[in-house]
N, C-alpha and C positions, 0 to 999 in steps of 0.2 A: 504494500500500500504506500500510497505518496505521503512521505513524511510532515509533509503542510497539511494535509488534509486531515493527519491522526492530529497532529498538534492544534488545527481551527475546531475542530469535532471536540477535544479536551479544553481547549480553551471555552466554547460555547457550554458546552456543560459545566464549567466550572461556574461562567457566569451566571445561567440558571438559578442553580443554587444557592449562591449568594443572594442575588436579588430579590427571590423566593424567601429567603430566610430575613432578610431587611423589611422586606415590604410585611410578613407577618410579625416581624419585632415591634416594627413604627404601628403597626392596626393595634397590639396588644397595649401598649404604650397610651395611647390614644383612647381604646376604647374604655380600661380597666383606671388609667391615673387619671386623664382627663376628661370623662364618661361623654367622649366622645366618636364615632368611629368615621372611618374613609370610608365614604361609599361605593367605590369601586376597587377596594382592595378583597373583596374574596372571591369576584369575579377573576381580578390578575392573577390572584394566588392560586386558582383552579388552572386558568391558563398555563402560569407560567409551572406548574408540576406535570401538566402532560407533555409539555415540552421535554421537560427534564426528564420524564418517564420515556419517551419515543427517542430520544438522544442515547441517553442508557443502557437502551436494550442492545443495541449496535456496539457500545460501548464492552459492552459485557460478553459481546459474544469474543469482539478483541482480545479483551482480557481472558475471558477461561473465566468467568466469575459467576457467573449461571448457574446455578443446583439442577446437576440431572438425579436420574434415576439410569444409573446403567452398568448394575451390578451383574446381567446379564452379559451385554456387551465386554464386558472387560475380562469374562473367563475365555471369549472367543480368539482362536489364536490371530496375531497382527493383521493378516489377509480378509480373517473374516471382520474384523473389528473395522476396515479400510471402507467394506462392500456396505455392512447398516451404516455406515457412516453417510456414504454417497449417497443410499437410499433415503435415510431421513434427512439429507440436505434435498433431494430434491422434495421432499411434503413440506420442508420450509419456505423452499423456494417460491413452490402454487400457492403456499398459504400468503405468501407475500404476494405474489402477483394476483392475487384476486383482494387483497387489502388493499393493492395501489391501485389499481379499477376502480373498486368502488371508492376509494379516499379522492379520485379523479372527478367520479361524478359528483361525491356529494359538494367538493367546492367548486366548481363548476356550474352546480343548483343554487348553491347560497352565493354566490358570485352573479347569476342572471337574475332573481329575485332582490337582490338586496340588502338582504337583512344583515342589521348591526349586531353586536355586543349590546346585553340588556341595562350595563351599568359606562360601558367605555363607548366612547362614538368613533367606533373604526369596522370596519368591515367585517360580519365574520367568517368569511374566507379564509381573510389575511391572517387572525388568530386559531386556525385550523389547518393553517398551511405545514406545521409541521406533521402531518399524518402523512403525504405524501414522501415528504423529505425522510421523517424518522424510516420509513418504510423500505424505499431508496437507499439507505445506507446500510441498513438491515439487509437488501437483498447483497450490497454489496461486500459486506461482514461475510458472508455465508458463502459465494462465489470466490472470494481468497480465501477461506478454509476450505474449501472445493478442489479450489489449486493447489492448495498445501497436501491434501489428501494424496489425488490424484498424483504430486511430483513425490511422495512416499516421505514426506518431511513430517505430517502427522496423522494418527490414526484412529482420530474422535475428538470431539466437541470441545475440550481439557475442561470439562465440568468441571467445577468446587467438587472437593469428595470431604463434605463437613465431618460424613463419619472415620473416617480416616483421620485429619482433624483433630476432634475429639478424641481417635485411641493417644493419636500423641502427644496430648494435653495430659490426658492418664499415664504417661511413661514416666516413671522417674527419671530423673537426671541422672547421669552413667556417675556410676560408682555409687550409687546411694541406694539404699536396699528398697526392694519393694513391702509395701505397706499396706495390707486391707483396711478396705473403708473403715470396720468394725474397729480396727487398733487405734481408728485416728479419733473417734469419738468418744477412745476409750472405755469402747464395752466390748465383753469378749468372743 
């Protein structure tokens, strides 16, 4: 992947974020100290999380940070684990090309008709335009682990494996004996 476009993609999500978390600091500030609230801050604040939510996902697939289930998959020797791999890139693929179709019409609909934001005065198109875009970068998260597949550099999704995780969180540190839960609560 084009190194500017991981960096704008990381940048734009970082921005998200932040401004998501400002704009509900300043509403809680407003609402609870000076019992007043911003009337279109839970409007932005809904907006600007599925922003952040359709950035992320793409984000995530980059990263290996997704929770699978693929306890199956991973007893499968490297060839077979290669093949479900290509398989369910392509259910993700159609899943995404029939997300970006309809993400196509639906702003396209709200773009010929008109209709705004019921507290912001902007298009709501414009604030639904990331459904396309998150989607789009989602197919293309999925297309270079495709390639990655395919050129045998990897051979599944690199899910979070939290339960793995977790045993190594349970390991004691090397040289230090192992301990049942029982001893540590002090009962026998």
């Amino acid at each position: 992947m084009v190194r500017w476009l991981n960096k704008l993609e990381e940048t734009i999500f970082c921005a998200l974020l932040v401004a998501m978390v400002l704009l509900v600091g300043v509403e809680v500030f407003y609402r609870f100290v000076l019992s007043e609230g911003i009337s279109w801050a839970q409007e932005a604040s809904l907006y600007l999380s599925g922003w952040f939510v359709l950035f992320g996902v793409s984000w995530g697939i980059k990263q290996g940070a997704h929770i699978g289930v693929d306890v199956l998959v991973k007893k499968l020797p490297r060839g077979g684990r290669r093949i479900v791999t290509l398989i369910a890139l392509a259910v993700c693929l159609s899943y995404c090309a029939l997300l970006l179709v309809g993400s196509f019409q639906y702003l396209s609909l709200t773009h010929m008709v008109g209709i705004e934001l019921e507290d912001i005065p902007i298009p709501k198109w414009q604030a639904t335009l990331i459904l396309p875009i998150g989607m789009a970068l989602l197919v293309l998260r999925f297309l270079e682990l495709g390639w990655r597949v395919i050129k045998d550099e990897a051979d599944g999704f690199g899910f979070s494996d939290e339960g793995e995780a977790s045993l190594n969180l349970a390991e004691p540190p090397a040289g230090e004996p192992h301990i049942e839960k029982n001893d540590r609560e002090g009962r026998p």
